[in-house]
N, C-alpha and C positions, 0 to 999 in steps of 0.2 A: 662588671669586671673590666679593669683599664689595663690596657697596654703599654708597657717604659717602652723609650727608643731603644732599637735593639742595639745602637753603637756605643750606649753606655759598656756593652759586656762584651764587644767584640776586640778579644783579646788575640794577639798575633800579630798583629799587623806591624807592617815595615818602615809604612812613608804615612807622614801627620801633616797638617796644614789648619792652621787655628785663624781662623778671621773674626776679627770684631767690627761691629759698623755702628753711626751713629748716625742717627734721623737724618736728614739736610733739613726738613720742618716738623714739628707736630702734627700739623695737618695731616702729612704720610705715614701716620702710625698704621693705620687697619692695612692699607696696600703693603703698606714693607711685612708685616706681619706677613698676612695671605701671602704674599711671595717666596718667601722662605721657608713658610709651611708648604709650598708644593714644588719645592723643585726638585724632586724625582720621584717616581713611585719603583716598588715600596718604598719605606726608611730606611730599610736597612738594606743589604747588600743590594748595590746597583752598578753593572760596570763593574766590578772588585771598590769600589766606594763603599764606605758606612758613614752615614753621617750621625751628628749629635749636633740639633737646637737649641740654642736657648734663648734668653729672653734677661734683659734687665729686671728682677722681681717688681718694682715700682711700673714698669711698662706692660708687665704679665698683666697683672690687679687690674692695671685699667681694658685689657683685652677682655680678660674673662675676669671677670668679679668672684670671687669664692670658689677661686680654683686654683687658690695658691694658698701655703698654711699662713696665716695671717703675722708670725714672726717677721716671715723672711724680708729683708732687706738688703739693698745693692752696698757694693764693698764702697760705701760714701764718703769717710773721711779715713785718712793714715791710721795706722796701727802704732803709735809710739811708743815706744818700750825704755827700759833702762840703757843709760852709758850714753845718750845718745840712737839709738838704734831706733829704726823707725820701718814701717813695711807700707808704700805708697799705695792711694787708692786712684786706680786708674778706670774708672767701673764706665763701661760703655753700653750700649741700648741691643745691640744683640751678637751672638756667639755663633759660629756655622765651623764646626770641627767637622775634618773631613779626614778618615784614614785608607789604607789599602796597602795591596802589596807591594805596589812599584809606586814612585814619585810620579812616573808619565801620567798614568792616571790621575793622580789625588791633583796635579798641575791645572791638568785640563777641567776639572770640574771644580778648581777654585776658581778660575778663570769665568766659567759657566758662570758662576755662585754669581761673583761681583760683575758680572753684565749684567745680570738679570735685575739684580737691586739697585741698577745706576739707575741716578736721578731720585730715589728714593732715599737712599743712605749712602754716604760716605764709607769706606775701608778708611778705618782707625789705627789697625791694628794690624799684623800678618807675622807669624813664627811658623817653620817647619821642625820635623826635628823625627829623630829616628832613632831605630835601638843600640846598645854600644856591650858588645858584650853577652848578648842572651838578655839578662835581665838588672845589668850593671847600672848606674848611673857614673858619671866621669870623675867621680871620687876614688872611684874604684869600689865601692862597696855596693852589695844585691841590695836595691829600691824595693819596696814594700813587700818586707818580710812579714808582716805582718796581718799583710791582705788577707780578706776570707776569703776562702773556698769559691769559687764560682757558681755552684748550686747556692750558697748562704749570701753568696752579693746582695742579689735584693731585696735581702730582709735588711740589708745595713744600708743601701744605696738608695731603696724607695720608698716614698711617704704611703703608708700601706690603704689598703681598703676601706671605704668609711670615711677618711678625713679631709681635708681640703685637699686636691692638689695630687688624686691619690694615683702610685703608679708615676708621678714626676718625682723631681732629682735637686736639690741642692748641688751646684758644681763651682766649687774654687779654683778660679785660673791664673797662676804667678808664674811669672818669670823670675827664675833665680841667675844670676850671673856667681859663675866659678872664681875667686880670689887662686886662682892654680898652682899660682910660685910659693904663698904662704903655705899652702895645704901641701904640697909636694915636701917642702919644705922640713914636716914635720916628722917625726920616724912614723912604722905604721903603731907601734903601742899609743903615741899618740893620737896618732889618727883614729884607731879605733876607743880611748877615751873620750874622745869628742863626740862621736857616733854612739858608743854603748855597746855596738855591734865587734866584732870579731872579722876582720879583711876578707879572710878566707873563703869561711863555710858560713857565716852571717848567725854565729851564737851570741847570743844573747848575755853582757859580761855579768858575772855573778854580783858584784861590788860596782858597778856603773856608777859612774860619778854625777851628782845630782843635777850639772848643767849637762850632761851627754845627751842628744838628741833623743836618744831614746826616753830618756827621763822625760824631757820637757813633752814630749809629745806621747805618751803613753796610753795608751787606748781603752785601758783596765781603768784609769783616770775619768775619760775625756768620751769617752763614748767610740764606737765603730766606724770608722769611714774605709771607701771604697778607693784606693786611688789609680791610678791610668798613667804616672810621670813618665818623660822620656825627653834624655837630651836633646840641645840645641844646639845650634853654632856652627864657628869655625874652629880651624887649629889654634887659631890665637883667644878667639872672644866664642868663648861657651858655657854652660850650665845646665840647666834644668827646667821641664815646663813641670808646676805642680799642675796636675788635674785631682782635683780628690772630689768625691764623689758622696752628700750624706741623705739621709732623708731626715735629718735634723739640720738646721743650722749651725746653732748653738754649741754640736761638737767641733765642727773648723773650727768658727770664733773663737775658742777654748783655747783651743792649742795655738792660733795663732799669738795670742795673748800669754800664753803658755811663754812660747818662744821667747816672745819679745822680754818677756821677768815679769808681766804684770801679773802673775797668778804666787809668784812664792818669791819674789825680789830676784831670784835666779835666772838671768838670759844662757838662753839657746848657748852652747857652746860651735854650734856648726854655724850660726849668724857672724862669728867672728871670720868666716871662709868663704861665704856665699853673702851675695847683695841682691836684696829684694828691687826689682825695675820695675814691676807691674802688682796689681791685684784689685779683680773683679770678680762678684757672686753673678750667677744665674739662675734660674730657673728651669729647666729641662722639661717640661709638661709631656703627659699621655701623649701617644699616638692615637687616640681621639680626640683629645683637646686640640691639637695641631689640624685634625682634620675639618673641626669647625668651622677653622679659621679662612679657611680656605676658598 
């Protein structure tokens, strides 16, 4: 029986801090590894911290061999879609998400994180980001309405018993930037045909327009995923981090191809408001697998 990281599910929390790092050589793959697999005991809450590892899938493979579903692969080339539209691949060697209730904390043990791994890996990467609303993202509209249940996460969030990898996590990490004056812009009937959704109470529009987010990314479609999103930024320059969460690949890929028009010629109508700046997969392995590494 394998153990998921427990911060894939720890929901609530206030202050995020997402670090990506890339080797400084090859050579330090096993040490950067071991390192990041032991920098707190337990995994999960420590300090009011919860972390989540991951791992570039091509870097996984080479740590442990056959403990990864043998699909998976790092977010390696752009996603280019119709009109133009394109979603960058920005895929870095490893992931250390770190959440809690206050930013003081989540500060200092990002801090921690990237002393420990100097000289081993560079910081690529760094977003914070917090909630706005209860459970809003800065569109104004409720972020995953459509999450399961918390008892059913791990049946959609982890590659199950028996398989490569079992009890780890496929995790898609994008940074959206907010287009705000266009979206603002719009009335909310609009706003909510572009969405699918309803502003208010987050109903589902009976006659949704075939480009509405909701369309394009439909889970009835595209398979289950888990997602975690929560804004970024400042007053001026803000958006969205997606976290989504599968124990498939192939449903992100879907949808993100979805978006883009590659699946029915039809792009994302919320693509026309949001600009894709980042996107890398990971790995998520057991908390035994982490422990080997160690």
């Amino acid at each position: 029986m394998y153990t998921p990281q427990a911060g894939i599910f720890a929901l609530g929390t206030s202050s995020h801090a997402y670090l990506e790092f890339d080797l400084v050589e090859a050579g330090k793959r096993d040490e950067f590894a071991a390192t990041i697999s032991s920098i707190r005991e337990p995994r999960t809450t420590t300090g009011g911290v919860n972390f989540v590892i991951g791992f570039r899938p091509e870097l996984w493979r080479e740590l442990a061999p056959g403990d990864i579903p043998a699909d998976v692969e790092g977010f390696n080339k752009a996603v280019v879609g119709k009109e133009g539209f394109a979603m960058p691949a920005t895929q870095h060697d490893g992931l250390v998400w770190l959440s809690g209730s206050a930013y003081d904390v989540v500060f200092d043990m990002a801090r921690s994180v990237i002393r420990d791994v100097r000289g081993l890996a560079s910081l690529a990467s760094e977003m914070s980001s917090w909630p706005y609303r209860h459970d809003r993202d800065l569109t104004g509209f409720v972020d995953g309405s459509e999450n399961p249940e918390l008892l059913e996460a791990p049946s959609v969030a982890l590659a199950p018993e028996g398989v490569a990898g079992a009890a780890g996590s496929v995790l898609l990490l994008q940074k959206w930037k907010h287009k705000t004056a266009e979206w603002e812009a719009l009335s909310v009937t609009e706003q909510e045909r572009a969405m699918g959704r309803t502003k208010a109470d987050s109903i589902e529009l009976e006659n949704k327009p075939a480009d509405s987010h909701v369309a394009r990314t439909d889970q009835d479609e595209f398979g289950d995923i888990f997602r975690r999103n929560m804004p970024y930024g400042t007053v001026e320059d803000h958006g969205t981090v997606f976290v989504g969460f599968s124990a498939e690949q192939k449903r992100l890929a879907r949808m993100l191809d979805s978006m883009a028009g590659l699946v029915t010629g039809t792009r994302d109508a919320l693509t026309r408001y949001t600009e894709p700046l980042t996107g890398a997969y990971y790995f998520v392995p057991s908390v035994e697998s982490l422990r080997r590494l160690r």
